[in-house]
N, C-alpha and C positions, 0 to 999 in steps of 0.2 A: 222728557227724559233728559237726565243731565251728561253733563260729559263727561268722561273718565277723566280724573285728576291724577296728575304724578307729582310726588313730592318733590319739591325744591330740595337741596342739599343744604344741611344746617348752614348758618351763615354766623363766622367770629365776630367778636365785636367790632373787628375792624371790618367786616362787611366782607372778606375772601372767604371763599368756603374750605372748610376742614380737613385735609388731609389727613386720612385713617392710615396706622400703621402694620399695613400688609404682614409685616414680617414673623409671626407670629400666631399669625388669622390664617394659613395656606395648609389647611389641612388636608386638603384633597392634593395637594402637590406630590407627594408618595405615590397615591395610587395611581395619578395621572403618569407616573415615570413606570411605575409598575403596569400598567395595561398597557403603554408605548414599547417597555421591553416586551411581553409576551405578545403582542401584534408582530412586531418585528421577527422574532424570533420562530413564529407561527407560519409566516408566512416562506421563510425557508426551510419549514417541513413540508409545508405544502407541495412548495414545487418538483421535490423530487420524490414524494410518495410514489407518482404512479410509476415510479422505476424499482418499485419491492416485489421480488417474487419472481417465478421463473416465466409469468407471463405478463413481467413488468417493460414500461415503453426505454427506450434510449432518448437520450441526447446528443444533441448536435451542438458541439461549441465551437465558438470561431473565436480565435486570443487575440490579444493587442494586435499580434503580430500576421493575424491573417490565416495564422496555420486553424485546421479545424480539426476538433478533438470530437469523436464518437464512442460514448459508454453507457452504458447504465451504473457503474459504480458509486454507489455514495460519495467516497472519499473525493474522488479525481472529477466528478462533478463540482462536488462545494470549490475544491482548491482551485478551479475556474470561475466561476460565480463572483462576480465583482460586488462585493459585501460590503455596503456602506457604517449601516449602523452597527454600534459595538454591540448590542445584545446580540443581533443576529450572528456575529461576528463568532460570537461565543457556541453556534453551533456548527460552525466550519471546524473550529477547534474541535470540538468533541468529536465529530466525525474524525478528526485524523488523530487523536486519542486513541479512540476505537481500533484505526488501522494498524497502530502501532503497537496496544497491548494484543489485540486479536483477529487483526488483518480480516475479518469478516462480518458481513453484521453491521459495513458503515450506515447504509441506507437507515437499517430498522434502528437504531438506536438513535437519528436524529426524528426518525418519525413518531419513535416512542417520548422521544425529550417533549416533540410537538404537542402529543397528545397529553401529557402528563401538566402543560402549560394552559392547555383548555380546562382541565380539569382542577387547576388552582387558580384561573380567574374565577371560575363558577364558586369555589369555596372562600374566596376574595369577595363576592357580590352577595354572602351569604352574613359579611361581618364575621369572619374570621379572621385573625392576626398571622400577619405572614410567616411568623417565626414559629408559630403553632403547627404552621401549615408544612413550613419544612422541618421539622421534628417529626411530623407524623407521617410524613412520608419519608423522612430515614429509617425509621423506624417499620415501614411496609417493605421495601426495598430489604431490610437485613430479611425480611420474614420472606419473602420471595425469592430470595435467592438460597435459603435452607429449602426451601419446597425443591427449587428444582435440584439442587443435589441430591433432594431426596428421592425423584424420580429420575434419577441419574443412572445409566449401564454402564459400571466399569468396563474399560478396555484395556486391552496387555497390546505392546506393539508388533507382537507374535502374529496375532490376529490382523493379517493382512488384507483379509474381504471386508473388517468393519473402515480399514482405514481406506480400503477402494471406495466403499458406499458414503464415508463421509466425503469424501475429492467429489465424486458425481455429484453427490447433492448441492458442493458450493458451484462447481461449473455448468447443474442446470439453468442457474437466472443468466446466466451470460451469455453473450451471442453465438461463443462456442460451441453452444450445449449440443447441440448436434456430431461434437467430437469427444464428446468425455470417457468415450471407449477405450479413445487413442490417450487423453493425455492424462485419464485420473491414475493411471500403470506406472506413466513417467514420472509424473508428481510425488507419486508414495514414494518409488523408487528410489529416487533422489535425494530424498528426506532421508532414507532409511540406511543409503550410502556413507553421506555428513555427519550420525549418528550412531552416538553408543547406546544400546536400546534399554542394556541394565540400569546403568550411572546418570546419562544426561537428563537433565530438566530442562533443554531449553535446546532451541536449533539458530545456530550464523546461517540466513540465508545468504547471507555475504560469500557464505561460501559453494554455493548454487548460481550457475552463470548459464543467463539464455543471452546464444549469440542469433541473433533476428537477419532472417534473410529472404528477399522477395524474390519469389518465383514459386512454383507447384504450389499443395495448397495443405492446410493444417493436417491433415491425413497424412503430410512426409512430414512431420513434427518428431523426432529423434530424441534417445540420451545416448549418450554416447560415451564410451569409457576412453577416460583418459582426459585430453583437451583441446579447445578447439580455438582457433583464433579468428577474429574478424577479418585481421590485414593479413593480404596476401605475400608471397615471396615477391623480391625485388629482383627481376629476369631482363633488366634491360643493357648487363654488361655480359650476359650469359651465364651469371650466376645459377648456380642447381635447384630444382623445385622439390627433388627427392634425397634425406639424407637414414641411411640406416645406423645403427649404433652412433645416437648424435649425442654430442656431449653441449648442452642450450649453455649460453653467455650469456644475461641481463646487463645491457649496460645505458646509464645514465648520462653519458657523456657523449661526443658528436665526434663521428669521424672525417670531419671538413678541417680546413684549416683555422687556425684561432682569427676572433675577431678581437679588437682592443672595444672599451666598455662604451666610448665614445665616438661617432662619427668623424672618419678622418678619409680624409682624401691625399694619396702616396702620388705625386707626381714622377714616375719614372722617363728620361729622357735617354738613354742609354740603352743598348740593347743586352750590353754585357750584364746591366744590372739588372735587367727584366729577366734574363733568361737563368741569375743568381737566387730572383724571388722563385723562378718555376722550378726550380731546382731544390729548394728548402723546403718549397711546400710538399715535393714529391717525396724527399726525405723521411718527411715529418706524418706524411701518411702512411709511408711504405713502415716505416719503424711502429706506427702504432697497429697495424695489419701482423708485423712478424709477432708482434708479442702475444697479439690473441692466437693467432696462429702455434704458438710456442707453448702453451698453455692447454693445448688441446681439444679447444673451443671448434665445432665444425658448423653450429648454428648460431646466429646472432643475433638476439632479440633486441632493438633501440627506442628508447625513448624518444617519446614526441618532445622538439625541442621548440620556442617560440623565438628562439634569442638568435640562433643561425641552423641552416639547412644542416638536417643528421647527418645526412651521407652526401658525397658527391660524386661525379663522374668517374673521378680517377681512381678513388676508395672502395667505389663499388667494384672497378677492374681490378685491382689487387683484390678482393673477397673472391672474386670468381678465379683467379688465375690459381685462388691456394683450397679452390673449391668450400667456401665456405660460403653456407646458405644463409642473405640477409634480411631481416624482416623488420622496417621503422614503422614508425607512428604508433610507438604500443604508448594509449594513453596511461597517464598519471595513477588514475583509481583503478588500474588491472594490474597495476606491478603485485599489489599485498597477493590478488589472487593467484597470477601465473606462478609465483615465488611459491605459496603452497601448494600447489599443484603439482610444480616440476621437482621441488626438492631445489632450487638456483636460488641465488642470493644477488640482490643489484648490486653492480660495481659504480663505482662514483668515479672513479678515476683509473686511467693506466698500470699506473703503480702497482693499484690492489688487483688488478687481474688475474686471479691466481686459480689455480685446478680444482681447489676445495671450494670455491664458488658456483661451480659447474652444476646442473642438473644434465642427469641422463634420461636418454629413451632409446628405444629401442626403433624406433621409425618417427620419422617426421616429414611429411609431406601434404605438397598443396592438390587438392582436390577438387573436381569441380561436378556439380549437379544442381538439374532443374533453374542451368544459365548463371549459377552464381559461382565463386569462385571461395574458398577457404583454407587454413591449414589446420592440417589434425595432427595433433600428436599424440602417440598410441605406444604403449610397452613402460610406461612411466618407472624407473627404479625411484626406492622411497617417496613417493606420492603420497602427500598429505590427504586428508579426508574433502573431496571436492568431488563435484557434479556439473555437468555441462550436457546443457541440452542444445540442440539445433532445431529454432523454431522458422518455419517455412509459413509462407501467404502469398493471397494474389497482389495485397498493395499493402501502403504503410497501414495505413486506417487497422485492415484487419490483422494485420500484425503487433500495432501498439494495443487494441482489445484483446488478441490472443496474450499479451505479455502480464494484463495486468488481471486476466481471468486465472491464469498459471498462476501471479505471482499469488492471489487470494485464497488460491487450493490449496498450496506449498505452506500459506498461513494456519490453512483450519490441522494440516497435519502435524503444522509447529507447535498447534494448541492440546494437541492430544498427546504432546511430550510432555508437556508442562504441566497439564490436568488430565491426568488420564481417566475421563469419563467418557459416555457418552448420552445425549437426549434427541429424541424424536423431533421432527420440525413439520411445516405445513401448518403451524400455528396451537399445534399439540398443547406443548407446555406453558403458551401463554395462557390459554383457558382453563386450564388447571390451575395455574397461578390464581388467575381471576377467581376460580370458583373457592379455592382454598381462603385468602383474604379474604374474600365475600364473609366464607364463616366466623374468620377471625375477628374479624367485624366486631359483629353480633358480640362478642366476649368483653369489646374492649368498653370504656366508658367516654364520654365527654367527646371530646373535639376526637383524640385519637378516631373512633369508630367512624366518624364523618369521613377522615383521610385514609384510610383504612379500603374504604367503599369505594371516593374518589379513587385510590388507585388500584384498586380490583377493577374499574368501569375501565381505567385508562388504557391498563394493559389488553385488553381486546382490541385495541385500534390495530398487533399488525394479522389476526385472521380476519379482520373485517378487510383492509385491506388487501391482502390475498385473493380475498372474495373477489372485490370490484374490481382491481387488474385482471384477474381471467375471466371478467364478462358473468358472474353468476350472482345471485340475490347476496347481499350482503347477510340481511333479516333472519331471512330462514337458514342460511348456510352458520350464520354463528348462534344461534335458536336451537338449532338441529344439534350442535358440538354442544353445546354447554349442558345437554341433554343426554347426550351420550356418555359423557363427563361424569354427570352427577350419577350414573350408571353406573359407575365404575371401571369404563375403557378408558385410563388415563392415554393412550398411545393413538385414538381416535384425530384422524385433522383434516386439512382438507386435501382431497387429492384433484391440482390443479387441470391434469389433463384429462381424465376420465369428468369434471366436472361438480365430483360428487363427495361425502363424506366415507373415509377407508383410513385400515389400521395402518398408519404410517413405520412402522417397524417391520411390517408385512412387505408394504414398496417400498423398504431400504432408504427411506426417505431422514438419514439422521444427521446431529450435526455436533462438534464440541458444546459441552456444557460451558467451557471457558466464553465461548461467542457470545451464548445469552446471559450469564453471568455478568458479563462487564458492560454487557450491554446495558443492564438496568442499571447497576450501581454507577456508571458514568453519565445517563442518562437523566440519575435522580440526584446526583450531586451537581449539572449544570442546572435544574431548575431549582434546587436550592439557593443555587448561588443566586437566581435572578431574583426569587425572591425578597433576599435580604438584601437587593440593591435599591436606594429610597430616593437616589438625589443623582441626576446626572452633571455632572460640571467639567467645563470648559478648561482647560489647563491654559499657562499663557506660554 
């Protein structure tokens, strides 16, 4: 038997062998950049699949900095997640896409982008052309997102029980769920405050403020009319913690004495002159104390300053002596709010301290429950459109999860301004979807029908889903739906706690059409995008 022979490599006439010009001949180089993005990209759906649904798991994250975040959120998951590669990269972004056009819906829309990437490497291994591949799934995407409009329930914002059932249904996946009595009330509420329910398309949550406070537990979770402050009054020169008929001052400037912009050191040797400096400063405080005082001013709101101490000893005893109540460290990003809240305007300087700057109330006082300490202000004249909630917990953890379950509610009811429909959930209208393309299919010709089908199969990935976070058959639970479906129960899904399949409009189980709307069409324009990328390159 002989040996296996391997060719020698052609040899030039000078006897070195030939160097072939690669550059030209790398035709797998595309695909190899294209299976590398959807690996990458695949794998950060993966790992937060099992956080979809309302019997999806949490995360535990610990940051650079040691602090440790616990959620299940899509969004605030990825924007932890130390994302090396740029395709994956590119599903962090869609996820806070997501949160930003519809605050809900982060998790399933990158689990959808996931599956929809498995579903065009399979049509990539079939010799399909990538650019075929995302046309025809633009083209499924416009045709799925008319479906679900069209299995859409208008809503009027009159209809306050559809807008409760949509709140419950975003704060059942979250760890709150067990208070959505309490806070899907406060939520609407809120909303409905900020909002003109004829005219508006759109809601400022800017202008909804949760002020977070540990002690008792999400059950004392509060809205509260009027507004509430973090910081407390300043009681250590005896200043008042109660002011009735208060007329609030915004001020931006520091009632210490001036610092020059540069470090200097004043050698005083003299006592005459020492007791000249104590004397100016006392002046120059007592004089900026009579002018607020002159003005009318009986409460003082102060900016946090970095450059010298707001307030001092002496300034604070002049406030108390002329009984004005003082309140510093009002950060930077709260002025826009208190301003519209109270009807007050910031003063920058002395000068402009004048009485048409002023907001009124009618009570302002610091209050204290369940250990913590606050100021509310209540009776507001001309109050702008604003809402103020008081969120209560046993520790940060479930307090920064209660803030960002609220903040996701506050979104699906921001969505029902903008898009006033509404559709079923528990995986309802994906299968509908699925089953509708399916047909569509069949109609179309050539490559379209192939992508068509791919994205009818893909969109099942989130009732399968669903399925396997609550523990039940994947097989038979979406076997069972796509049967019921083809029956004609478009509002059939799955219901996670009983187990079993039930009419989800029956269990109040509904959510904005805006959530799953955006959901696909951002979903299917990041895997376009990856498609049509062929070549990764190094910048220098």
């Amino acid at each position: 038997m002989a040996a296996p022979t391997t060719a020698a490599p052609k040899a030039s006439a000078s006897g070195a062998p030939r160097k072939q010009n690669d550059t030209f001949n790398q035709k797998d180089k595309p695909t190899q950049v294209r299976l590398s993005n959807i690996t990458a990209a695949k794998a950060v759906a993966d790992a937060i699949r099992t956080s979809l649904g309302p019997r999806g798991m949490d995360k535990m994250i610990e940051t650079g900095k040691k602090e440790v975040v616990i959620s299940n959120d899509g969004a605030t998951i990825l924007k932890h997640m130390s994302v090396l590669h740029p395709a994956a990269r590119m599903l962090v972004d869609l996820s806070a896409a997501q949160d930003i056009e519809a605050g809900d819906g982060t998790t399933s829309v990158v689990v959808l982008a996931g599956s929809l990437l498995s579903a065009a490497e399979k049509l990539l291994k079939k010799g399909i052309h990538p650019t075929q591949i995302a046309e025809g799934f633009q083209n499924a995407a416009a045709e799925a997102v008319k479906i679900l409009e069209d299995i859409s329930i208008p809503v009027d914002l009159e209809d306050r029980e559809s807008l409760l059932k949509s709140a419950t249904t975003s704060l059942s996946s979250k760890v709150v769920a067990q208070y959505s009595s309490v806070l899907a009330p406060i939520v609407v509420d809120s909303v409905l405050q900020v909002v003109n329910k004829a005219t508006d398309i759109n809601v400022d949550l800017n202008d909804i403020r949760i002020a977070k406070k540990i002690g008792g537990t999400i059950d004392d979770t509060e809205l509260v009319s009027g507004l509430v402050l973090n910081q407390t009054a300043i009681t250590s020169a005896g200043g008042p913690t109660r002011v009735e008929k208060a007329k609030i001052g915004l001020i931006q400037f520091q009632l210490s004495p001036p610092k020059p912009d540069m470090d200097n050191q004043v050698v005083v040797n003299d006592y005459r002159q020492m007791d000249r400096i104590l004397k100016e400063e006392r002046t120059y405080l007592l004089n900026l104390v009579k002018k607020i005082k002159k003005a009318g001013c009986n409460v003082l709101l102060i900016q946090k300053s970095i450059l010298r101490d707001a307030v001092n000893s002496l300034s604070l005893h002049f406030l108390a002596k002329l009984k004005i109540m003082a309140i510093k460290e009002v950060e930077r990003d709260e002025i826009e709010f208190i301003c519209k809240a109270t009807g007050c305007k910031p003063i920058a300087d002395i000068d402009s301290f004048t009485e048409d700057k002023l907001g009124t109330a009618d009570l302002i006082e610091e209050v204290e429950s369940d250990g913590s300490r606050i100021v509310q202000i209540s009776g507001i004249k001309n109050a702008g459109k604003t809402a103020s909630i008081i969120m209560r917990g046993a520790n940060q953890y479930v307090l920064d999860e209660a803030e960002r379950s609220i903040h996701d509610a506050l979104c699906v009811i921001r969505c029902l301004v903008k898009k006033r429909a509404l559709i079923v959930g528990g995986g309802a209208p994906e299968i509908e979807v699925s089953l509708r393309l399916s047909g569509l299919a069949k109609a179309q010709t050539g490559f379209q029908a192939v992508c068509f089908q791919a994205f009818a199969d893909a969109v099942e990935v989130i009732p399968t889903t669903l399925a396997e976070n609550s523990g039940l058959s994947p097989i038979s639970i979406v076997t069972e739906l796509r049967n019921r479906h083809a029956n004609g129960e478009q509002t059939a899904g799955i219901n996670v706690r009983k187990g079993a399949i039930s009419d989800m409009k029956r269990e109040n189980v509904i959510q904005p059409l805006l959530v799953s709307t955006s959901a696909v069409e951002l979903a299917t324009e990041t895997v376009r995008m990856l498609m049509k990328i062929d070549d990764i390159l190094a910048a220098r």
